[in-house]
Each structure stands twice: as C-alpha cells, then as structure tokens.
C-alpha positions in Angstrom: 35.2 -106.6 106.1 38.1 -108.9 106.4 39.2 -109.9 110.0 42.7 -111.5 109.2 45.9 -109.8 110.1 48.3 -109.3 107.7 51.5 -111.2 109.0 53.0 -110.3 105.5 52.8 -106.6 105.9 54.0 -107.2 109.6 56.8 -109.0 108.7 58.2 -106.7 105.8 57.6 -103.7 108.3 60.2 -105.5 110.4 62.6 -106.1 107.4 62.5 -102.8 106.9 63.1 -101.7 110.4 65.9 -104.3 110.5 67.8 -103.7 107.5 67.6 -99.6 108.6 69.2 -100.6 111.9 72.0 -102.6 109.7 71.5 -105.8 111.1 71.6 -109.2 109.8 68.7 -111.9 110.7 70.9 -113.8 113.2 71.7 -110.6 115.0 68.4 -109.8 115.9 67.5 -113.2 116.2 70.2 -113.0 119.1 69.5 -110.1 120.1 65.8 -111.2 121.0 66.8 -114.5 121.7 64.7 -116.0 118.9 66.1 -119.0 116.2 67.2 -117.4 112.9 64.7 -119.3 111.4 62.0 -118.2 112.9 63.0 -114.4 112.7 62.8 -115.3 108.9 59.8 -116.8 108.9 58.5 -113.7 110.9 59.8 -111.3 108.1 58.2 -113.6 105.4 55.0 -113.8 107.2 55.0 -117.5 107.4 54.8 -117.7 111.0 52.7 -115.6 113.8 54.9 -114.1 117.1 54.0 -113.8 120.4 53.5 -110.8 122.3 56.4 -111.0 124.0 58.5 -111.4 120.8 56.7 -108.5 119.6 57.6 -106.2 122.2 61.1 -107.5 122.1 61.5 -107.2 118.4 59.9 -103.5 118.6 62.4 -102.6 121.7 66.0 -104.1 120.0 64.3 -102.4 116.9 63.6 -99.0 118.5 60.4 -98.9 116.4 56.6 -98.4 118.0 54.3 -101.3 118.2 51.9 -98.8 116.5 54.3 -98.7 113.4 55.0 -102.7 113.1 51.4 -103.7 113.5 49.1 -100.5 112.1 52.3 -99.1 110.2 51.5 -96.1 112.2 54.2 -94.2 112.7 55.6 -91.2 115.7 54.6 -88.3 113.1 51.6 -89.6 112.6 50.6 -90.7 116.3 52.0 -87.2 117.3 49.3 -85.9 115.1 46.6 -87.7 116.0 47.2 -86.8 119.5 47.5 -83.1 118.8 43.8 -83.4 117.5 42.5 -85.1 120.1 44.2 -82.4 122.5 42.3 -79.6 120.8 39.5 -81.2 120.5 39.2 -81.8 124.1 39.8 -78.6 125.3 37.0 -76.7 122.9 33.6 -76.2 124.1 31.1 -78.4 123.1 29.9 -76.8 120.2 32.7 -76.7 118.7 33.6 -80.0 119.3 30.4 -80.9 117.9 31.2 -78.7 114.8 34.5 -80.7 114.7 33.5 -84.0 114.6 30.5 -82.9 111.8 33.8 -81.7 109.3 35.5 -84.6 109.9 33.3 -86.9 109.2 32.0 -85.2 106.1 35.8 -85.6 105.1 36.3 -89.0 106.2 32.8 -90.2 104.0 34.2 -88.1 101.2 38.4 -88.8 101.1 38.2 -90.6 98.2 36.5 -87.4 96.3 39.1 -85.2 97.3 
C-alpha cells in the first residue's frame, strides 16, 4: 500500500474549487495571505501547505477539508452519516446483519 499523499490531486481539487468561485491565483493568494507563487505551486502539487493554509484555503474556498484532501464531498459525507445513524440505532443483530452485507459488498465491488 502506498503511504504518499497525493499533492497533485490536492492541488487540482483546489483549481477546481478556485476557478468555480471565479477567482484568479493572486486573488486567493490575497485572500489567504499566501505569495502567488506558492498558491501555484500548491495547485501544481509542487509544493506541500500547512495546516493553517489548508484551512484558510478551504474557508475563502467554501469547500470541506474532506473534499480537498479525500475528494469527499457534502453528498457523500451526508451519506455516510445517514448510515452510520441507522446503524446505530438498530439492535444488535441487526447491526451485526449490517455490517456482514456490507462487507460482502465491499470484498466484492469490483464484481458488481
């Protein structure tokens, strides 16, 4: 299993964000009160960020942290938390019965 993080993928999930929100690298390099440059470097996935500038990039964005690093986004969080909101208020066998069909599915995706 490979370890790295993709900074590439990061970075073009910020592009993305960025151009949908119409604004140019220098804006939202001043906007987060980051060099051009290195906003560029971000997008290209040349350079890493710091937490900080993560959360400020996400924020000016208006996009989830889940969605720039996992490329996770609202719809699918909501749904992921609708399932684990059923599934913690059924009994325990059907929780058990639950987690048995899922994981049958998640060993067999590819199949389907």
């Amino acid at each position: 299993m490979n370890n790295e993080f993709d900074y590439k993928a990061l970075g073009e999930r910020i592009r993305k964000a960025r151009k949908e929100k119409h604004l140019t690298q220098e804006h939202l390099a001043e906007l987060c009160d980051l060099s051009t440059a290195h906003i560029g470097h971000i997008e290209r996935g040349t350079r890493t960020l710091s937490i900080e500038s993560l959360i400020t990039i996400s924020s000016v964005l208006n996009v989830s942290i889940d969605y720039l690093l996992l490329n996770i986004s609202n719809k699918q969080k909501n749904n992921v938390t609708s399932i684990i909101n059923a599934v913690n208020t059924a009994d325990k066998d059907k929780y058990d019965r639950f987690y048995s069909v899922v994981k049958i599915l998640a060993e067999r995706i590819d199949d389907l």
